[in-house]
N, C-alpha and C positions, 0 to 999 in steps of 0.2 A: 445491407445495413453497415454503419460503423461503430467501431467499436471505440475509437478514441482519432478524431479529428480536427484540424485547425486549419481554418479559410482565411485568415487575417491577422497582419502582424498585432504588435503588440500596441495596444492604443492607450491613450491619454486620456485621462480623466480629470475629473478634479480634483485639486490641490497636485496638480502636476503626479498622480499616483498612476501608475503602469498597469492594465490590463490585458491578459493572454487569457482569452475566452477558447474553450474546448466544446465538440460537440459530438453527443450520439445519438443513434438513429437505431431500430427496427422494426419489422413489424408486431403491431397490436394485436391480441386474440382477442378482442373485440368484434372482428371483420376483416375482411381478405384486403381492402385499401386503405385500413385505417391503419397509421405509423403514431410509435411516440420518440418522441424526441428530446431530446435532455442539451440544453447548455450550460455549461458549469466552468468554475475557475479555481483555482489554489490560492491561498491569500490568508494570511494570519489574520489578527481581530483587533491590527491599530486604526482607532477613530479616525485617523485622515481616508480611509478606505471606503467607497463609493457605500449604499446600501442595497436590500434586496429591491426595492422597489426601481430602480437605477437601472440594477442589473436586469428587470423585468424589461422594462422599455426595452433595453439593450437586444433585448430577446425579439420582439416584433420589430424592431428594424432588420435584424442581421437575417433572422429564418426564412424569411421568403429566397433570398437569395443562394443560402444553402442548399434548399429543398428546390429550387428551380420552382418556384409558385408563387402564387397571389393571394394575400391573406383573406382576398373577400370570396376566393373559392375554394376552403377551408370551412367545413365545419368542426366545433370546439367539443370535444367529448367530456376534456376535464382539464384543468389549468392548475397546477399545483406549484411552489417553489420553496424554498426553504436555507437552512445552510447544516450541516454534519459536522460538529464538532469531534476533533482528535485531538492524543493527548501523546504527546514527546515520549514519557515515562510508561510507556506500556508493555505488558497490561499491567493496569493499576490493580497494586496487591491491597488485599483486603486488612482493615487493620482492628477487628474482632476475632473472637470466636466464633463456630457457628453459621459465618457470616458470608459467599463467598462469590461473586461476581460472576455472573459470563455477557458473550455478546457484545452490546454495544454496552454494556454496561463496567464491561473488565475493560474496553476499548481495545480489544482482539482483532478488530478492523484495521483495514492497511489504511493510512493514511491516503493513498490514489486511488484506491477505488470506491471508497465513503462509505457508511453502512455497514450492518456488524452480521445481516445472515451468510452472505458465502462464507466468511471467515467464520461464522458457528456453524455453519452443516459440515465444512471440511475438519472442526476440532469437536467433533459429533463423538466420535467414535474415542477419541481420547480423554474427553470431559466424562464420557459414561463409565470407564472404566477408572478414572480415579473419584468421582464419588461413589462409586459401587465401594473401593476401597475403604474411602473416608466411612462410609456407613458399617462396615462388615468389621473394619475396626476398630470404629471410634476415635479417628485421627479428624476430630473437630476443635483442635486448637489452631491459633491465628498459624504460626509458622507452617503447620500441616496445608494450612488452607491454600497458603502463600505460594508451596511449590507447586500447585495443579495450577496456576497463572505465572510460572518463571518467565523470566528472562527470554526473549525469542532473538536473538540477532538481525537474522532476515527478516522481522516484522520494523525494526529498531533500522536499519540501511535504508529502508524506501524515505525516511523524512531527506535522506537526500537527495532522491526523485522528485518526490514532492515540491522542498524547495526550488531541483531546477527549474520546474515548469510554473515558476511564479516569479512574479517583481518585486521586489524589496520597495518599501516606502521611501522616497526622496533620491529613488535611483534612475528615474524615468530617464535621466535625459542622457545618463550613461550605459544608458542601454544599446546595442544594435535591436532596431525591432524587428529582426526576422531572426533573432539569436533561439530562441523556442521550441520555431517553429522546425527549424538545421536541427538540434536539437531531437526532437522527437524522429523528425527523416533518418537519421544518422544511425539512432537505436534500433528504428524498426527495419531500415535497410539490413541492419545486422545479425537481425535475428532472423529477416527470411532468409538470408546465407546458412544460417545454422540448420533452418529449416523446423518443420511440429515442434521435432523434441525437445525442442529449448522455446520454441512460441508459446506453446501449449501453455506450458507452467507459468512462466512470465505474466502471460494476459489472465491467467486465474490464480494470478495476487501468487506466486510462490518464487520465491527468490532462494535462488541456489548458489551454493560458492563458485563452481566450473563454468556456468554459466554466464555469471557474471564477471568472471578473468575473460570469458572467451569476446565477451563484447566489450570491454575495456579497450583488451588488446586490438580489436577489429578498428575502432572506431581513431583510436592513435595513431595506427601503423597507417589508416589511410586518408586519416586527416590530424596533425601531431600542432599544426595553427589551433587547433579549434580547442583544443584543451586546456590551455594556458585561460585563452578568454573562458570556457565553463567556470573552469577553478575560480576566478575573479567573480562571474556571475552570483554566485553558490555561496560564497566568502568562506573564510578563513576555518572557522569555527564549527561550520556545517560539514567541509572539508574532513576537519581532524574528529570530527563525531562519525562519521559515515569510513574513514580507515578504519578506526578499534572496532565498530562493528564486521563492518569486512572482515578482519583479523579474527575474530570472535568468530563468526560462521565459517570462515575456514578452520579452526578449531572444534566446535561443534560439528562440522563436519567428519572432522581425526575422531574424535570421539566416540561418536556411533558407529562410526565403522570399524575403530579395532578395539574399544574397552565397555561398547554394551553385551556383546557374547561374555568373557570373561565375570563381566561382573553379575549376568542374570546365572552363572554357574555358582557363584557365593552368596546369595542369597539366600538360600535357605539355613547358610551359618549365621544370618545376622537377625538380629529380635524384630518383632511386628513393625514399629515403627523406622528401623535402618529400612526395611525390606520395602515402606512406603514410599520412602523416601529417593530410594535409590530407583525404584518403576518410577517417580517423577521425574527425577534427572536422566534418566533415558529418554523417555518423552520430550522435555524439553530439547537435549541434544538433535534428537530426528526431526521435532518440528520447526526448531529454531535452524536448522539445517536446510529445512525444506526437504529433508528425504520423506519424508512420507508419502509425498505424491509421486504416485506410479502410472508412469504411462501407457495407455490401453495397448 
């Protein structure tokens, strides 16, 4: 199977708009030869941008050649398409009492991998113990609510993954169209150098500070051309959002690891609601960190 691939640079559509289609593959528990397969793209929600029914067709042209096959010897089990909306500001804090988001609903989901259950099975275990809280002590006001959905860095950094692996509207023709595809080679060459320990988390949506210096660094030191053109591709502004967060989860990172021991030792001088507050901002620092994923 694949987990994230591309057979084709980046094409032309209408109104001159750029497309870098992606694709994945496993098999079905349906039956031992049945496979599904997924193609999909990154692309914000400006009206010059193709539609789904576009993207369908685009789909039974391109699959046959992917899969090595003929779509008349293809039977159809189900045909589904759709699009995942994501949201910049997440997770979006809740603005009642009472009131209080998860899922795809807080938009907890990484922007690159769509969809909100892996990111709520992996904030499973942290969502149960601050509403245990919230119930046991009646910390059901808005601000209470707000800290069990902070701030994540490392959820807040992928939009500028994201953005690499799409085209900007009206930027088709200054594109290289095999900039993407370099791109994705360059990242994933880097991480199979690092090898599991650093793949593992990457491909299950977890973004760490070390990790991400370490592929920085790989990908400069052995190609220092190719960076210059990203920075341009990505623009300016995607750029200086995607440093403060970097900066932010290298902080986050400082945090958990030398001022949540200290501070779980003073907690019990601080009243009900410090004592919530502070198991929050711990949590956020580990998650928003990515330390919480442990490698088997």
């Amino acid at each position: 199977g694949d987990i994230i691939y591309a057979n084709s640079p980046i094409i032309e559509k209408a109104n001159k708009v750029g497309v870098q289609y992606f694709w994945e593959a496993f098999p079905a528990g349906s039956g031992q030869s049945d496979r599904t397969i997924y193609m999909f793209q990154y692309l914000d929600a400006r009206p010059e941008r193709s539609g789904l029914l576009d993207m369908m067709e685009d789909f039974w042209k391109m699959m046959p050649s992917y899969q090595n096959v003929e779509l008349s010897d293809l039977t159809l089990r189900r045909v589904v398409f759709g699009m995942f909306p994501t949201y910049k500001d997440s997770p979006l804090q809740t603005n009642w009492p009472r009131i209080c988001q998860i899922g795809d609903a807080a938009a907890l989901q990484s922007p690159l991998s769509f969809g909100g259950f892996a990111s709520l099975s992996r904030h499973v275990k942290r969502l149960v113990n601050a509403f245990d809280d919230v119930l046991k002590g009646d910390m059901v006001g808005k601000e209470c609510l707000r800290s069990v959905n902070a701030y994540q860095p490392n959820l807040s950094s992928t939009w500028m993954f994201q953005k690499s692996m799409s085209v900007e509207v009206g930027k088709f023709e200054e594109e290289n169209e095999h900039l993407i595809v370099d791109l994705l080679a360059k990242n994933f060459s880097a991480l199979d150098e690092l090898g599991l320990k650093y793949l593992k988390p990457f491909l299950q949506d977890v973004v760490q500070f070390g990790p991400i210096v370490k592929i920085l660094t790989m990908v400069t030191v052995k190609d220092p051309k190719f960076v210059p053109v990203l920075i341009k591709h990505v623009g300016f502004s995607a750029n200086v959002d995607f440093f403060y967060h970097f900066i932010m989860m290298g902080l986050y990172t400082f945090y958990y690891n030398v001022l949540s021991g200290p501070l779980k030792m003073l907690m019990p001088l601080m009243s009900k609601e410090g004592r919530f507050l502070t198991r929050r901002r711990i949590e956020a620092w580990e998650y928003g960190s990515g330390l919480d994923y442990k490698n088997d």
